[in-house]
Backbone as numpy.savetxt, mean C-alpha at the origin, in Angstrom:
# Nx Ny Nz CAx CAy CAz Cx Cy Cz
-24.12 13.57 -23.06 -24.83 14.32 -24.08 -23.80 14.85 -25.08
-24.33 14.64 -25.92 -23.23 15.33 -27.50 -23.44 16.37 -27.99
-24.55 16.91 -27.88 -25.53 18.14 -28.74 -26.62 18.05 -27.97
-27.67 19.21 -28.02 -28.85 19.39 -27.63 -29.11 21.09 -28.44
-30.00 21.18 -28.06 -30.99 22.54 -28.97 -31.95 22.76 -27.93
-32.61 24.09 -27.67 -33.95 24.80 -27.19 -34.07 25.63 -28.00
-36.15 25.26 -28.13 -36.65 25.69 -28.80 -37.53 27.10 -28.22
-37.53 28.31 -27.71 -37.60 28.94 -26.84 -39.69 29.29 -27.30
-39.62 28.87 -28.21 -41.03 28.89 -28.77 -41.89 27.96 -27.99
-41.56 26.52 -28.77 -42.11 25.34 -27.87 -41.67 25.40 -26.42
-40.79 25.65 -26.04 -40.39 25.27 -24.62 -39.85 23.65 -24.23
-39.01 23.52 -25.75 -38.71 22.00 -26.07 -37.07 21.73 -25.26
-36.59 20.86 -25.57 -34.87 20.38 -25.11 -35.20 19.21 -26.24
-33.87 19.25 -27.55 -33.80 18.19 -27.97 -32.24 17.60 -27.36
-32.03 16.79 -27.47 -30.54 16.01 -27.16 -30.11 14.94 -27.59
-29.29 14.52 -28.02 -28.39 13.25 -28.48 -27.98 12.87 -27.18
-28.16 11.94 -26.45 -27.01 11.09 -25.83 -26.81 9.66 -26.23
-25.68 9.44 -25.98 -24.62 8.18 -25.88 -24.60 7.61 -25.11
-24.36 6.22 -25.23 -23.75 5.55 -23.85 -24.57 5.16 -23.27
-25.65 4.86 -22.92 -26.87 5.00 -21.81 -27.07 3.64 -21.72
-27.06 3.20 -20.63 -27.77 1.58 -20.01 -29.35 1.82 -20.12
-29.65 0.64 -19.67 -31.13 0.97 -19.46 -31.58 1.54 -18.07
-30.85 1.01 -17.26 -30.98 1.85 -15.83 -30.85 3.09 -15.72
-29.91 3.53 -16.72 -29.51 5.16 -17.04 -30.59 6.05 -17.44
-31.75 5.42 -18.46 -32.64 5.73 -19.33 -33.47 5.66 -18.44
-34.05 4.89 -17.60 -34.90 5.15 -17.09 -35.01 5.65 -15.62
-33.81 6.03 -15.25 -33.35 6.79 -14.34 -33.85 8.27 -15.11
-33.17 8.68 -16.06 -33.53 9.85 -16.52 -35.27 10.20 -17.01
-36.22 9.37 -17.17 -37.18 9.36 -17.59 -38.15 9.32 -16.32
-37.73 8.92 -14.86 -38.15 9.02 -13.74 -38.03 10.33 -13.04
-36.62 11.50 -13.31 -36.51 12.31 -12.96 -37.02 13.27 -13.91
-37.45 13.08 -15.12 -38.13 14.05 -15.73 -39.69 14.31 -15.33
-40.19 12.89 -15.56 -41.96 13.16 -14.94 -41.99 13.39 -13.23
-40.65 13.29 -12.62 -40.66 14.17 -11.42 -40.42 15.68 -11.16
-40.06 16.55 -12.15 -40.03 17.22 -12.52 -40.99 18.14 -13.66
-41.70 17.08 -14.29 -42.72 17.82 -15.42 -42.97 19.25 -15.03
-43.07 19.87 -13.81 -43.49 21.34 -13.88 -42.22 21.71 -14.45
-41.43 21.99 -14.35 -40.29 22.05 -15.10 -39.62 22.24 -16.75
-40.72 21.49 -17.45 -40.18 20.98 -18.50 -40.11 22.36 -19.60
-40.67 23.04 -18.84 -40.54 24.65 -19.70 -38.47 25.45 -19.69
-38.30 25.09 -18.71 -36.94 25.06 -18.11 -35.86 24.69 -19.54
-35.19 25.97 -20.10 -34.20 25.11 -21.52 -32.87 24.13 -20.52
-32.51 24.59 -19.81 -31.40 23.59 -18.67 -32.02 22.30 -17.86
-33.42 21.67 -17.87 -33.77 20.69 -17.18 -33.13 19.60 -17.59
-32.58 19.01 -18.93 -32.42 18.02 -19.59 -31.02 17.79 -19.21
-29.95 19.13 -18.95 -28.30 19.14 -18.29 -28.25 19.14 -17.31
-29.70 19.17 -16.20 -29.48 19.33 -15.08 -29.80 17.98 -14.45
-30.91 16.92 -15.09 -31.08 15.69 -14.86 -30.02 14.78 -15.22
-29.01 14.85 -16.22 -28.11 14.66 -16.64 -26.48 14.81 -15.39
-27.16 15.69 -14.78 -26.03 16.12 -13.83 -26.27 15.36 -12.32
-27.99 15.29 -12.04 -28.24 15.06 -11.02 -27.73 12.95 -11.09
-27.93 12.38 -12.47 -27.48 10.92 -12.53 -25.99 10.99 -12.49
-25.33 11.73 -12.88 -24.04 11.86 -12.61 -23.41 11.68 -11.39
-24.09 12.53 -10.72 -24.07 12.60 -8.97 -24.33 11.37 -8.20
-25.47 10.96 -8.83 -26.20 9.36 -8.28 -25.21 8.59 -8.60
-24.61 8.28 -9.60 -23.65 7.63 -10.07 -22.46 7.23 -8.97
-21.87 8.86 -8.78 -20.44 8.61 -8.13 -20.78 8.43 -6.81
-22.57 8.51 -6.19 -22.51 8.18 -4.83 -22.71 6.53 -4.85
-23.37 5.71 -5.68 -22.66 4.37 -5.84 -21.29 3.94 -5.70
-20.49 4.59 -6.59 -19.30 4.04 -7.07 -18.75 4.53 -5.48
-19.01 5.80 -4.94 -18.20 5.77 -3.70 -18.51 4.56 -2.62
-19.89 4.15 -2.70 -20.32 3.19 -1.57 -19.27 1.77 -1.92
-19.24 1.44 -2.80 -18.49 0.28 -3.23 -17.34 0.24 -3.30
-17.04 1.53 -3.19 -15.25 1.79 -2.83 -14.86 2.34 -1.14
-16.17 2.03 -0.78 -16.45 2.03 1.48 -15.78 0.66 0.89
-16.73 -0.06 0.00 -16.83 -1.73 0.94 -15.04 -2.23 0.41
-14.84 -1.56 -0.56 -13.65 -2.23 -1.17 -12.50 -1.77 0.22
-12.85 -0.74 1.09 -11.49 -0.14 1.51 -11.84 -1.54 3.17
-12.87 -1.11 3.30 -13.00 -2.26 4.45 -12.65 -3.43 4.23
-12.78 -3.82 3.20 -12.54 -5.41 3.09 -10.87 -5.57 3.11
-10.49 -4.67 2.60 -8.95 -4.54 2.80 -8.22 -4.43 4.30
-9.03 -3.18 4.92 -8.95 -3.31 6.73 -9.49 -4.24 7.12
-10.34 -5.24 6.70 -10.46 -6.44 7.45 -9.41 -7.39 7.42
-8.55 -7.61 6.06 -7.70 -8.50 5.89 -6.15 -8.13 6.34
-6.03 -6.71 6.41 -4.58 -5.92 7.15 -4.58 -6.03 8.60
-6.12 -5.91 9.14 -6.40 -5.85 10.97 -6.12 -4.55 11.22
-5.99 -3.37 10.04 -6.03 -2.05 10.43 -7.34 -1.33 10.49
-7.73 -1.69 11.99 -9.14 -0.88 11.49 -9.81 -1.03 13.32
-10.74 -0.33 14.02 -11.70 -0.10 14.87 -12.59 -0.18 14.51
-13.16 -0.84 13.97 -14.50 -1.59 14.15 -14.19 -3.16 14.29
-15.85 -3.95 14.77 -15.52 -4.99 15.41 -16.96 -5.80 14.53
-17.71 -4.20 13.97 -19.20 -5.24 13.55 -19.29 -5.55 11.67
-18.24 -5.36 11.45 -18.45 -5.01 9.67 -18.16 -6.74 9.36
-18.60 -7.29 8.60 -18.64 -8.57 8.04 -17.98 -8.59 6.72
-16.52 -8.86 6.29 -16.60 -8.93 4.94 -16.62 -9.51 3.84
-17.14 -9.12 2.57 -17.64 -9.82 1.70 -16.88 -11.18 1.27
-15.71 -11.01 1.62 -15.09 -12.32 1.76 -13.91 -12.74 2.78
-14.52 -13.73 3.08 -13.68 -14.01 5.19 -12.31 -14.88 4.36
-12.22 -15.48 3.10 -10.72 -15.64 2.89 -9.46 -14.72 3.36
-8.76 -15.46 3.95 -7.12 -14.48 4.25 -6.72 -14.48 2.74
-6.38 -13.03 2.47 -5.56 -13.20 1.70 -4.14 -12.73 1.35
-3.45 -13.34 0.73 -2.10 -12.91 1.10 -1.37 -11.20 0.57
0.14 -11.05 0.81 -0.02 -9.91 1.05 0.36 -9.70 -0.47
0.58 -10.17 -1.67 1.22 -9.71 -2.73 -0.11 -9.37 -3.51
-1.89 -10.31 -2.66 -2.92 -9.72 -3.52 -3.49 -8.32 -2.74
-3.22 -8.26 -1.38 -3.55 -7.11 -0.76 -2.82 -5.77 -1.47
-1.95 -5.62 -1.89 -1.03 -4.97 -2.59 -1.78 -4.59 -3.67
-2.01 -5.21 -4.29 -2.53 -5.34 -5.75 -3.97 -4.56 -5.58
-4.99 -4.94 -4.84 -5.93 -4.62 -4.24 -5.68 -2.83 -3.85
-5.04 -2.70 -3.20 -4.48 -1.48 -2.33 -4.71 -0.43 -3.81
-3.51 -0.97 -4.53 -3.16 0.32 -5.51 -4.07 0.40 -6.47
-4.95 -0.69 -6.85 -6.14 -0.49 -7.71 -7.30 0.26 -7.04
-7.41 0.21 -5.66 -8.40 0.49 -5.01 -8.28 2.35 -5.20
-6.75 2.69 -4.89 -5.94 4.02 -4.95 -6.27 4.43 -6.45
-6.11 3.94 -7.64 -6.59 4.10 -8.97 -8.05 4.61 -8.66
-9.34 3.65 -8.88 -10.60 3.95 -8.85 -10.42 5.24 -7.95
-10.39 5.18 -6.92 -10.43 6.60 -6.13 -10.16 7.68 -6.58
-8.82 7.61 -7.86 -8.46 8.93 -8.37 -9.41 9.28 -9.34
-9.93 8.47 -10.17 -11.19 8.24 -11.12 -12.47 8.66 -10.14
-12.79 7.94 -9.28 -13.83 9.16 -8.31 -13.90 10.25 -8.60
-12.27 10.72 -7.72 -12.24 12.03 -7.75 -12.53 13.12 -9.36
-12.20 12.16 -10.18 -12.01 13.21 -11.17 -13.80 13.07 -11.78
-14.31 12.21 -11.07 -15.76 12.43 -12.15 -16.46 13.22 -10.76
-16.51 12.99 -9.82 -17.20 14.15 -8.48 -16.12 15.81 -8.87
-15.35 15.27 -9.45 -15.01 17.12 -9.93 -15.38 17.50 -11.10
-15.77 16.93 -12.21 -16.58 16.81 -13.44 -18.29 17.64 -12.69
-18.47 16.55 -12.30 -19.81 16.71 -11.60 -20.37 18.17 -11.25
-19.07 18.54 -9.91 -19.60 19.62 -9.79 -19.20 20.77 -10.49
-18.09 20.56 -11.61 -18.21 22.25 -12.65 -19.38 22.21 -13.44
-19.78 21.13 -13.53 -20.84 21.58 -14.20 -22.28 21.44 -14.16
-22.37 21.36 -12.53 -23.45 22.12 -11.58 -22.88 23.75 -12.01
-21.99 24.22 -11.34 -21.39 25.42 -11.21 -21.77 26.22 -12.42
-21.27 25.31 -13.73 -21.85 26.36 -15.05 -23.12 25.99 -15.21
-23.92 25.18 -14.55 -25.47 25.28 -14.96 -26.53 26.20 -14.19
-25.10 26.70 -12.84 -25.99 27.45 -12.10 -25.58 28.80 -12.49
-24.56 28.99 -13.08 -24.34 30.63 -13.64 -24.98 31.02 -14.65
-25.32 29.69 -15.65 -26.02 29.88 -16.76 -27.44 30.54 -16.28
-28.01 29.89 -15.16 -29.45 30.34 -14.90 -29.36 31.49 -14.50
-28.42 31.97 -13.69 -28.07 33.56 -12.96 -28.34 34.14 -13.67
-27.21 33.81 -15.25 -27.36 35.09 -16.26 -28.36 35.64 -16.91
-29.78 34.66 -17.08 -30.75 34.63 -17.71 -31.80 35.08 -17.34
-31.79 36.16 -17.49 -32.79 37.10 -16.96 -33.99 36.58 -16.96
-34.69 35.78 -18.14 -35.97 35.58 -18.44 -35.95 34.42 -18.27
-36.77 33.58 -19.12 -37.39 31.93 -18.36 -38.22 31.52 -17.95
-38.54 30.88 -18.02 -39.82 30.57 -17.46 -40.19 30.34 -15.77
-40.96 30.46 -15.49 -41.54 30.31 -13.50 -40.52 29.21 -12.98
-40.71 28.18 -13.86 -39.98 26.77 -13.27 -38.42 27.21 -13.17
-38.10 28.00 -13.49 -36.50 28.10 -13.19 -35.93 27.73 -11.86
-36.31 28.63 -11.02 -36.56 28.97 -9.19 -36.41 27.05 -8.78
-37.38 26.43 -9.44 -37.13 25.14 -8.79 -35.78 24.15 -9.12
-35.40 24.70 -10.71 -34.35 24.31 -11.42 -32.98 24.76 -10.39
-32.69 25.71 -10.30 -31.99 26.51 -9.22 -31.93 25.82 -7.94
-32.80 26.04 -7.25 -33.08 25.40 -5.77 -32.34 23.53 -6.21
-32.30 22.85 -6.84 -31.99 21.48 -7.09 -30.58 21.50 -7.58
-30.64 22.62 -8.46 -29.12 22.49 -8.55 -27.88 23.04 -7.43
-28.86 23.66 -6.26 -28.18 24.14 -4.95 -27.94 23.36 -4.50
-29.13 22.39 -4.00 -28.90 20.80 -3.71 -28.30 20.22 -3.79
-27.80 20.17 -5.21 -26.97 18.68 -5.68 -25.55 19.58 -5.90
-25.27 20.80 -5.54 -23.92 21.09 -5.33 -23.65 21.45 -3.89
-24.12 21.14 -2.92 -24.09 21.13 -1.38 -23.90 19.27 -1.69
-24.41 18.62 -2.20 -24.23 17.13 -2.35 -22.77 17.14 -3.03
-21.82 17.92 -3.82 -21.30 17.25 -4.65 -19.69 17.72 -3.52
-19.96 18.73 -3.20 -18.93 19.21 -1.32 -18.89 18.19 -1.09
-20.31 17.57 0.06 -20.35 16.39 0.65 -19.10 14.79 0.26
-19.97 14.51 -1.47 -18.68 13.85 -1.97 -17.57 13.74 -2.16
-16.99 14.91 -2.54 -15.82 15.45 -2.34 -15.03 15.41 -0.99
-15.89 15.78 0.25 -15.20 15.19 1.61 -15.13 13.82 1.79
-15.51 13.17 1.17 -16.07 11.43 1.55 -15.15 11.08 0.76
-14.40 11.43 -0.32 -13.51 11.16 -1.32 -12.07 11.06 -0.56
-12.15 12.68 0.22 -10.56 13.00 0.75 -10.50 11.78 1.84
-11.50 11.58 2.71 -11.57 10.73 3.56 -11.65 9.24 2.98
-11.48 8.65 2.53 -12.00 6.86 1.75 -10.23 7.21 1.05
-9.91 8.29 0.67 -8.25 8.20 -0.04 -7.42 8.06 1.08
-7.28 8.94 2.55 -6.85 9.34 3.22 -6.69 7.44 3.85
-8.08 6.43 4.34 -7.97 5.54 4.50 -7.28 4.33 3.70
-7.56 4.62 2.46 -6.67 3.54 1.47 -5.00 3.91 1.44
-4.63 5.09 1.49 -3.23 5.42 1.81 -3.18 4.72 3.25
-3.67 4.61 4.01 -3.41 3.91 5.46 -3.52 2.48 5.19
-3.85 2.17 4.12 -3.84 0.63 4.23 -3.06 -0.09 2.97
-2.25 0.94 2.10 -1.55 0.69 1.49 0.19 0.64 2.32
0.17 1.42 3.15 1.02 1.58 4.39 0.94 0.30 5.13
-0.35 -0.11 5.64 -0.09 -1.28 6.16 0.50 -2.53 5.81
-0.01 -2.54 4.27 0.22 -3.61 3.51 1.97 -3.87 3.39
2.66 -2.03 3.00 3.80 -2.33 3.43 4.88 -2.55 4.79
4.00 -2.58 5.58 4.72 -2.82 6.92 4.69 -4.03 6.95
3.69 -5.07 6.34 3.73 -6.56 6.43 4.43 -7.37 5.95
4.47 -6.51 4.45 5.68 -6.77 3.77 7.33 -6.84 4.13
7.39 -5.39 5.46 8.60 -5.27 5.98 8.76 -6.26 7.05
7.53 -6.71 8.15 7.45 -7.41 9.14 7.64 -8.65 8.73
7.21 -9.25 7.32 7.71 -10.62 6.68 9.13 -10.81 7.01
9.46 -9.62 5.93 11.28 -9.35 5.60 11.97 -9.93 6.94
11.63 -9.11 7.86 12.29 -9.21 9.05 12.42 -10.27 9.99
11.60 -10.93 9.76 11.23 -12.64 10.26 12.31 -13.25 9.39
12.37 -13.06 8.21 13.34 -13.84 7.28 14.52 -13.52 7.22
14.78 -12.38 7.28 16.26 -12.36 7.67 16.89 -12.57 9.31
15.76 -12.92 9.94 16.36 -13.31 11.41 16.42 -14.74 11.68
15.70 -15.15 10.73 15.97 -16.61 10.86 17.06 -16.76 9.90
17.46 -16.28 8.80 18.53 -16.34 8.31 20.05 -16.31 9.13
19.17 -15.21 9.71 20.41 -14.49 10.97 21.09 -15.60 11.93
19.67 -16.23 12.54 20.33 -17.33 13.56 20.71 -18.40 12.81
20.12 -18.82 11.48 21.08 -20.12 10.46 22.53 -19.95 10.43
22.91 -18.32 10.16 24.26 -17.84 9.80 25.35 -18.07 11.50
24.34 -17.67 12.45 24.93 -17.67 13.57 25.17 -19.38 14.12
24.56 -20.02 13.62 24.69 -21.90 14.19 25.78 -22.05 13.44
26.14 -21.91 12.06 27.11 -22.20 11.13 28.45 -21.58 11.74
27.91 -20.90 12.31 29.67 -19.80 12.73 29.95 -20.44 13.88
28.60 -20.95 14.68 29.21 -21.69 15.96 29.96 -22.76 15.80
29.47 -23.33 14.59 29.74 -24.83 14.24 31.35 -24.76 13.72
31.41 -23.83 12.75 32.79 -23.66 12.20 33.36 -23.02 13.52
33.16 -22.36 14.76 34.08 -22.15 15.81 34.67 -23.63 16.09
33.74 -24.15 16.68 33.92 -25.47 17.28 34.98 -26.47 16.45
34.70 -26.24 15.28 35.67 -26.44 14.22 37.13 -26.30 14.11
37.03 -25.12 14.43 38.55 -24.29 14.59 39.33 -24.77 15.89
38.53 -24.71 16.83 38.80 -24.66 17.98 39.35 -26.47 18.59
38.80 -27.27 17.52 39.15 -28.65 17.76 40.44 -28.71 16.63
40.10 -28.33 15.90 41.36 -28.31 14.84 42.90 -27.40 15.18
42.55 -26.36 16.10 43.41 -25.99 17.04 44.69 -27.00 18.18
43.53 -28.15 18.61 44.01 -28.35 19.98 44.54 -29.92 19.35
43.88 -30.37 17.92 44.68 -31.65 17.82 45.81 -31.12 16.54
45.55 -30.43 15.79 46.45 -30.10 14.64 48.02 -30.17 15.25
48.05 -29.66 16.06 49.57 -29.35 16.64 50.47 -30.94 17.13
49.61 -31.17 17.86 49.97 -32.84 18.44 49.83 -33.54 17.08
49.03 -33.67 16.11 48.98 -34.58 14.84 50.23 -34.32 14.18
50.86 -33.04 13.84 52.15 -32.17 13.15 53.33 -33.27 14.06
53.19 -33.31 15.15 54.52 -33.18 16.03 54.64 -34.99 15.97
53.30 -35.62 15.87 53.42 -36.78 16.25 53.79 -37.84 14.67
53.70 -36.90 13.41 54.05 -37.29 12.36 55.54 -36.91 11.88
56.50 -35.83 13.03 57.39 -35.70 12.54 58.12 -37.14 13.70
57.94 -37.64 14.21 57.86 -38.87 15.84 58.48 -39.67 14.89
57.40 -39.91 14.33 57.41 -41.32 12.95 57.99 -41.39 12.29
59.40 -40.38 12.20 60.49 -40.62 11.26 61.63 -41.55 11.86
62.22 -42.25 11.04 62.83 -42.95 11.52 63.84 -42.54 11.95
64.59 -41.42 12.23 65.82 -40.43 13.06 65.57 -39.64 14.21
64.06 -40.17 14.32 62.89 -39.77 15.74 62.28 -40.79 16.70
62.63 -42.07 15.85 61.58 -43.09 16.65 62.44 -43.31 18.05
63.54 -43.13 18.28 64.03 -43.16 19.91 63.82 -42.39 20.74
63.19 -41.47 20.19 62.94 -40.10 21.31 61.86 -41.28 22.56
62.22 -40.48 23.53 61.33 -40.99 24.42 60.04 -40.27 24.65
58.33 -40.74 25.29 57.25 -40.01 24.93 57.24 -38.65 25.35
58.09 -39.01 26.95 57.92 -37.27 27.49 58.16 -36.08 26.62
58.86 -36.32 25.57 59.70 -35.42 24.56 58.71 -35.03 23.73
57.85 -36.14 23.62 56.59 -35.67 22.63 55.47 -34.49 23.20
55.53 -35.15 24.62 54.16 -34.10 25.11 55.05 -32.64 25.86
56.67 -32.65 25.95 56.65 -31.58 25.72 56.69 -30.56 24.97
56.93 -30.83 23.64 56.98 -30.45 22.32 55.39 -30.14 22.28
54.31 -30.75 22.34 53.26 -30.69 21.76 52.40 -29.73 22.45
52.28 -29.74 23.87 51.82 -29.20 24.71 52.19 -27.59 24.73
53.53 -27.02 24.60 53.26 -25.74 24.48 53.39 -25.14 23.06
53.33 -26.13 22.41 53.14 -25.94 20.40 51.43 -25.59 20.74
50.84 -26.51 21.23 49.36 -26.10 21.33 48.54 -25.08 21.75
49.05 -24.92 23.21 48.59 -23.15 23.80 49.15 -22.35 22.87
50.34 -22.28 22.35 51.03 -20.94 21.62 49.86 -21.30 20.39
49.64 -22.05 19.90 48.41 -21.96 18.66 47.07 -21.47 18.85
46.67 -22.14 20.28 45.22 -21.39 20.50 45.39 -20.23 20.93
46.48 -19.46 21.67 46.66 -18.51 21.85 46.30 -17.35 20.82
47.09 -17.75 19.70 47.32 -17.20 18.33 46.29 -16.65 18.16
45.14 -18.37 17.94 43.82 -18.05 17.41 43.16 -16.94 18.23
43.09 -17.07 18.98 42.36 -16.00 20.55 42.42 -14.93 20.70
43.98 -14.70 19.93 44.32 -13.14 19.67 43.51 -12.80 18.18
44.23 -13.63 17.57 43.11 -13.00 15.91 41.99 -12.83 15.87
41.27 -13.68 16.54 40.07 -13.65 16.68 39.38 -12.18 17.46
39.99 -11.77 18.39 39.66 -10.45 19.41 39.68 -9.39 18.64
41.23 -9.70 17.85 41.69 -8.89 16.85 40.79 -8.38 16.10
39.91 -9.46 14.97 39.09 -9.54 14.41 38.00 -8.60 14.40
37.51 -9.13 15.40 36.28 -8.61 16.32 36.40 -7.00 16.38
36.92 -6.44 16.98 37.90 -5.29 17.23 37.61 -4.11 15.99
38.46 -5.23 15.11 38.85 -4.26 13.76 37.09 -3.31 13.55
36.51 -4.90 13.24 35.03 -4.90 12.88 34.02 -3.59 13.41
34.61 -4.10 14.90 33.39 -2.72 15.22 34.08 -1.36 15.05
35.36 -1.31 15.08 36.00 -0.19 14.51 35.59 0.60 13.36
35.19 -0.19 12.32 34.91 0.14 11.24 33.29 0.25 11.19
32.33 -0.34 12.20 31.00 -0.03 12.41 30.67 1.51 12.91
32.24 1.55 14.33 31.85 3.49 14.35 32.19 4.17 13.67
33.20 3.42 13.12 33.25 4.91 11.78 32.37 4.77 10.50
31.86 4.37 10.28 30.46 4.08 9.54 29.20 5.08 9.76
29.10 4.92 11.36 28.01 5.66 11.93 27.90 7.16 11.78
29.83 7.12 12.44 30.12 8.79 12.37 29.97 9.38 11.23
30.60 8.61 10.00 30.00 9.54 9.00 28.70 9.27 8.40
27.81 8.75 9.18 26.37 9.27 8.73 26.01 9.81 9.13
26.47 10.14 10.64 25.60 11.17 11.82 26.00 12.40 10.95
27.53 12.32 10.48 28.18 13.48 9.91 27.71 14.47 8.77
């Protein structure tokens, strides 16, 4: 509504409104000839106005039940076993996401038109308080607008509760997201760990012939070729342990340093 006027003579309500569907219009034209004793009432026209308001956000809340379920159907966060939802596609988690925080949007938009709603029940019911005079039909005007602000509480709890659930399933959405992660970096984990085995095995063969290959190319000189073989495998043989040795130590070494530097890491976070 933009404007309105009472005519305290006629017992009229004129009004401008905007915006109006046809469902709106004749929503309002149903609650007036339900009301006709009434129509003496200068607040009937803000108060039908208030009562579609109300009707309104108890739609928009029902469809934001089905939106939050359909989301607990597709997360598996949820106790119930009988709800069917509107669509049995899996869907993945980057549209559940998407879903989640739009769902979290509309909800805040709820909230702000069920708090619309009821200030101004609140000033339509102080308005009548103040007014000493009026016509008979007031009393029923009153009594409805008690109604529909005991209704607009109601919404308001159904609000905290339907937010309270979409925060639980925006949570879920990110745990799936983390439970992905974690699959992927463990398979990463064991890729990284085959490669390290592989390059051990690596080392560890390149260890045990490198030394004998060195010794058996210095053989092949021609101020060497009389040596006899025993000379070779004793040369080669403890050239080789002293090498894997080496490695065995660096390697411990290694190791060592590493977690050294993991507790002191810790300590100064505990710190």
């Amino acid at each position: 509504m933009t404007a309105h006027s009472y005519d305290s003579n006629t017992g009229t309500t004129i009004g401008i409104i905007l915006q109006t569907d046809d469902g709106e219009a004749e929503a309002m034209k149903e609650r007036i000839v339900f009301h006709k004793a009434s129509l003496g009432c200068k607040l009937l026209l803000q108060t039908v106005l208030a009562s579609i308001s109300l009707d309104e956000c108890a739609d928009y809340l029902w469809d934001l039940k089905q939106d939050v379920m359909d989301i607990e159907h597709s997360t598996g966060q949820h106790t119930w076993d009988s709800y069917k939802a509107r669509d049995e596609q899996p869907k993945p988690d980057v549209e559940l996401s998407r879903r989640a925080h739009g769902l979290g949007i509309n909800i805040s938009n709820l909230c702000r038109r069920v708090n619309v709603a009821s200030i101004w029940i609140e000033l339509l019911l102080e308005s009548l308080t103040r007014d000493q005079g009026g016509s008979a039909s007031k009393g029923s005007i009153v009594q409805w607008l008690e109604n529909m602000k005991v209704q607009a509480k109601m919404a308001k709890l159904d609000v905290e509760f339907i937010t309270s659930r979409a925060n639980n399933q925006v949570g879920a959405v990110y745990n799936r997201f983390a439970q992905r992660d974690n699959i992927t970096m463990q398979k990463i984990s064991e890729a990284t760990n085959r490669d390290s085995s592989a390059m051990r095995s690596l080392a560890v063969l390149g260890a045990l012939f490198l030394p004998g290959t060195f010794i058996a190319t210095l053989f092949s000189l021609n101020s060497l070729q009389e040596q006899p073989l025993w000379v070779y495998w004793v040369i080669t043989i403890p050239l080789t342990l002293l090498v894997l040795a080496a490695w065995l130590f660096w390697t411990r070494w290694r190791r060592e340093d590493v977690r050294r530097q993991e507790l002191a890491l810790d300590e100064n976070v505990t710190a």
